[in-house]
C-alpha positions in Angstrom: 153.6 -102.6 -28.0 155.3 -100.5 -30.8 155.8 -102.6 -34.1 159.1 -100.8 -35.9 159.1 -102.9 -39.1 161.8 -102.8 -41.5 161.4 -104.1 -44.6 164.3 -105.7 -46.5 165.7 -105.5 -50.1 166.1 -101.9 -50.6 169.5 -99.4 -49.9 169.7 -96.5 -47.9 167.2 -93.8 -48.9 167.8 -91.6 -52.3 168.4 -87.7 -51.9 166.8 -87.7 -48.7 167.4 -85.1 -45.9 170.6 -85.6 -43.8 169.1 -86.2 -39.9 171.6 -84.3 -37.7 169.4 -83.4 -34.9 165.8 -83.7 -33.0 163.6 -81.3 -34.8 160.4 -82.6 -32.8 160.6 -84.8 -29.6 157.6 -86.5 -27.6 158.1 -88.7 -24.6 155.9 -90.3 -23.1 152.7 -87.6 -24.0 149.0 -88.5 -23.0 146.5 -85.9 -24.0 143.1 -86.5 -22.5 139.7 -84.2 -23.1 137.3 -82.8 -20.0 133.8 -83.7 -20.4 130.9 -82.5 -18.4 129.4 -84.9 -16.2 131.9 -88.0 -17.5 135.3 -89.0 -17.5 138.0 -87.1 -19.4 138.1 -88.4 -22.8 141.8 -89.9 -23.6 143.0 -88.5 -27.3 146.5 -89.7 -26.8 147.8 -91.8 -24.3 152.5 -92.8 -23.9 153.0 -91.0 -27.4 157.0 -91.2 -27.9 158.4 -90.0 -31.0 161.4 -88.3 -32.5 161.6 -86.6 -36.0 165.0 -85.7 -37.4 165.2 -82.4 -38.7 164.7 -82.2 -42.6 162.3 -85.6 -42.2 158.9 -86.2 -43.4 156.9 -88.3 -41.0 153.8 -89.0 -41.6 150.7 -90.2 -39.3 148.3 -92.5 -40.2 145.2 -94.2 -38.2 141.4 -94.7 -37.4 138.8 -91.3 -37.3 139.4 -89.8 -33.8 142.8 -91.9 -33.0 144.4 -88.3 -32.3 146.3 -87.2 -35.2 145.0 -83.9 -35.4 145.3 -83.4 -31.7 149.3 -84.9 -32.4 149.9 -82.0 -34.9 148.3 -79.0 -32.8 150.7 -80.6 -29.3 153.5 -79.9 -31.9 152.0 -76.6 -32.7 152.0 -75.1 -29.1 147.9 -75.0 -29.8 147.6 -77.1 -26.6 149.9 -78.8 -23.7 150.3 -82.5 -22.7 148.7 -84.0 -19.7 151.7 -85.8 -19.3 155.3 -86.3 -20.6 157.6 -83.7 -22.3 157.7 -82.4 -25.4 160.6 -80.3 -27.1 160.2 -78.8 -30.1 161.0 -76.5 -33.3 158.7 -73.8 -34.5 156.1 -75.2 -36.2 153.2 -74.1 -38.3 149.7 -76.1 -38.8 148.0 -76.0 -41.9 144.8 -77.3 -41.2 142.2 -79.4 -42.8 140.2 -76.6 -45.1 141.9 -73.8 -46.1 140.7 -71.4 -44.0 141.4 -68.8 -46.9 140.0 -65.6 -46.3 137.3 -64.9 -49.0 138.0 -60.9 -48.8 141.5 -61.2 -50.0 143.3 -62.1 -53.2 145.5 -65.5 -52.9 148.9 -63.1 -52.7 147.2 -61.2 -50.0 146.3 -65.0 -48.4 150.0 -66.2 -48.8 151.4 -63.6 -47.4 149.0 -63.2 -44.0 151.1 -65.0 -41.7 153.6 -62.0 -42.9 151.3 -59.4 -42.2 150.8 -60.8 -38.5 154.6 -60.6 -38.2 154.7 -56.6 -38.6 155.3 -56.7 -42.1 153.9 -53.5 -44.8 151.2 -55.9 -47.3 153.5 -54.2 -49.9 156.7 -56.1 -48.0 154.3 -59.0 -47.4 153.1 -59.7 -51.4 156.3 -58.9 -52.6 157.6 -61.8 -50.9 155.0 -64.0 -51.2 155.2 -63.5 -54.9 157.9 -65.7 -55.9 156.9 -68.9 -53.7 153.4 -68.8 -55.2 155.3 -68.6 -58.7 157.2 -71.5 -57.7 154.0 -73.4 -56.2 152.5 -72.8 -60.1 150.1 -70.1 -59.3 152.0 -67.4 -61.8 149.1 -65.0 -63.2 146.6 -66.2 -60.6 148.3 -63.8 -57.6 144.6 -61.6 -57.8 142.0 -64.0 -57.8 140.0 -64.5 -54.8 139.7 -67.8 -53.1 136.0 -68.5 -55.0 137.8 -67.6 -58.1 140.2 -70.9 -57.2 140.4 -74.3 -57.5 140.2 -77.2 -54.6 144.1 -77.7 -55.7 145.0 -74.0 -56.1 143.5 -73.4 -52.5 145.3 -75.7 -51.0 148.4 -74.5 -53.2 147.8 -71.0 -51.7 147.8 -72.9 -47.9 150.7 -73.7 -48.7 152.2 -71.0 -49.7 151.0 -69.4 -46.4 152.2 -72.2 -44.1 155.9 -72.0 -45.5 155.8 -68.3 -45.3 155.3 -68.4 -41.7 158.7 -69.2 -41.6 158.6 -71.7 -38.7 161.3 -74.6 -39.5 158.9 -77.7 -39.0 155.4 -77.7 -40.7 152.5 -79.7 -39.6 150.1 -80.8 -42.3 146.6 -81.9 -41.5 144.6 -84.3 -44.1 146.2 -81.4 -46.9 144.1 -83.2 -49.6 141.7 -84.8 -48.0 138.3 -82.9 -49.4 139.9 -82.5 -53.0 138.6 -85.1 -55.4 141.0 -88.3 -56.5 142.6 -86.8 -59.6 143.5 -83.6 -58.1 144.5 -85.4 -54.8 146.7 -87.4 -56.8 148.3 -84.6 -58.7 148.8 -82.2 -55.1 150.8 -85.6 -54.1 153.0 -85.7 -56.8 153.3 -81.4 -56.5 154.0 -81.6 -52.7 156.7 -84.4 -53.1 158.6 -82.5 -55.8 158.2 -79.2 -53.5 159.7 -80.9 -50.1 162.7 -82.2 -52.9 163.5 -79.8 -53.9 163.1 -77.5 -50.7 163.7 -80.4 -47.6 161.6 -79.4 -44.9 160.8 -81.2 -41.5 157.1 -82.1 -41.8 154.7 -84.2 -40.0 151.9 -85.2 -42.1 148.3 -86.6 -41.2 146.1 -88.8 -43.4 143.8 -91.2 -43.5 145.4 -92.1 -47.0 148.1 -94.9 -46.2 149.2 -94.6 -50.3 149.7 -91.0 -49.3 151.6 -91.6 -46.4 154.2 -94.3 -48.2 154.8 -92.0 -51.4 155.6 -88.9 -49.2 157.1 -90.0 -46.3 160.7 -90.9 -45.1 158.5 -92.8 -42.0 155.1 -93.8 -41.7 153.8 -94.1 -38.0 150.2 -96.1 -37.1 147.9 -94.9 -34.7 145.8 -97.6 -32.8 141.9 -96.2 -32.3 141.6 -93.7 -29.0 143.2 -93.6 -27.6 146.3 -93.3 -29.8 149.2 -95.3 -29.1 152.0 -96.0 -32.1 151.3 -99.2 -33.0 153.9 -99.8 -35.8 156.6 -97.7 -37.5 157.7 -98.2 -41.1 160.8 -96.9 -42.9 160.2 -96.6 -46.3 163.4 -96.6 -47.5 163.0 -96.2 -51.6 164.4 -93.8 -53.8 162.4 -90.2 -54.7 160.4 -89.8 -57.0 158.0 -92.7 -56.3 156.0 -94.5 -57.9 152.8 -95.7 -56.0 153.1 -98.9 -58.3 156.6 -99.8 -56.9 156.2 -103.6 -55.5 158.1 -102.4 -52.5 155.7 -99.5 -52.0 152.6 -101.8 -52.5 154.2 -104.5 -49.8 155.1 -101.3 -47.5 151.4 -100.4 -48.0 150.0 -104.2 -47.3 152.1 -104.0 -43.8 150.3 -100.7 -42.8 147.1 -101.7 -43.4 147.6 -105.2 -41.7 148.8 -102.6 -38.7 145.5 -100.3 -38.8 143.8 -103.9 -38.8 
């Protein structure tokens, strides 16, 4: 059964996005997995979720619960076994980068423009500005060895939001960077989605993550997934991952994933 805790002693949320319709809607979704010689192998099983456009939601459970296999439903990259699903454009970035070592991080930005139709001239001009604003100004020609773990992911990004598709689906975004960096791509991304609301659903293993980005923060039960528990993290933005209410909200999600 689905958990929706609520914790008390905090308002409404601070400059958050204002939820006027169903960006992404799952009812009911089972995803299963055909193996040779054995049963299927269940991924997701009665998945029932709604995400208001402009929210973050993030995703958090056990290795092989289905999360990633949650994000790429979203994505159009498969179909449900069963139930309906209705929703927005969306893009996946994935777990790596997946930058392409031949081309400069402008170039990479601006790809998903370049599968559109559009001239690489048309393409870097408009990548140019969001890779400015992502704090990669003077580091438009390097190649992707030239780069950082945080300015790769940076330049992911960049290409994910340039794809133009309203709802963005991010997958472990900082999960092979080192705990510093990690920490510092947390506190970029949260300033970029408050400054520019977008409707995401995030995936980590990182619970902290998940309560310092996210408007909600669902828990997957081990395969296959089900929503255990749901928390509204109702605190003001920016946060601080040594808010009391933060730390309870983060005590309640790991009792869940217990």
């Amino acid at each position: 059964m689905q958990t929706r805790l609520e914790p008390p002693g905090r308002g409404a949320l601070g400059p958050g996005p204002r939820r006027v319709r169903s960006a992404v809607r799952l009812e009911g979704v089972a995803r299963s997995f055909a193996r040779p010689g054995a049963p299927p192998l269940p991924a997701l099983e009665r998945i029932t979720l709604e995400v208001a456009a402009g929210e973050i939601v993030a995703v958090v459970g056990p290795s092989g619960a289905g999360k990633t296999t949650l994000l790429e439903l979203v994505c159009r990259l498969q179909a449900p076994d069963a139930g309906t699903l209705r929703a927005d454009p969306a893009a996946l970035m994935p777990q790596r980068d997946l930058l392409l070592p031949w081309l400069d991080a402008l170039d990479n930005a601006g790809l998903a423009l370049r599968l559109a139709g559009r001239s690489r001239a048309d393409a870097r001009r408009i990548a140019a500005p969001t890779l400015a604003a992502l704090g990669l100004a003077g580091f438009e020609g390097r190649r992707p060895p030239e780069l950082s773990g945080g300015m790769r992911q940076r330049v992911a990004f960049a290409r994910t939001v340039l794809s133009g598709r309203p709802v963005l689906c991010l997958d472990e975004p900082f999960g092979a960077l080192d705990a510093i960096t990690r920490m510092e791509l947390q506190a970029w991304l949260e300033a970029v989605l408050l400054a520019q609301p977008r409707t995401v659903l995030l995936v980590t293993h990182d619970v902290e993550e998940a309560i310092v980005l996210a408007d909600r923060v669902l828990v997957l039960s081990p395969r296959p997934g089900r929503i255990l528990a749901e928390l509204a993290v109702a605190a003001p933005r920016p946060r601080s991952r040594t808010d009391p209410f933060l730390v309870d909200l983060r005590e309640q999600a790991l009792e869940a994933l217990r």
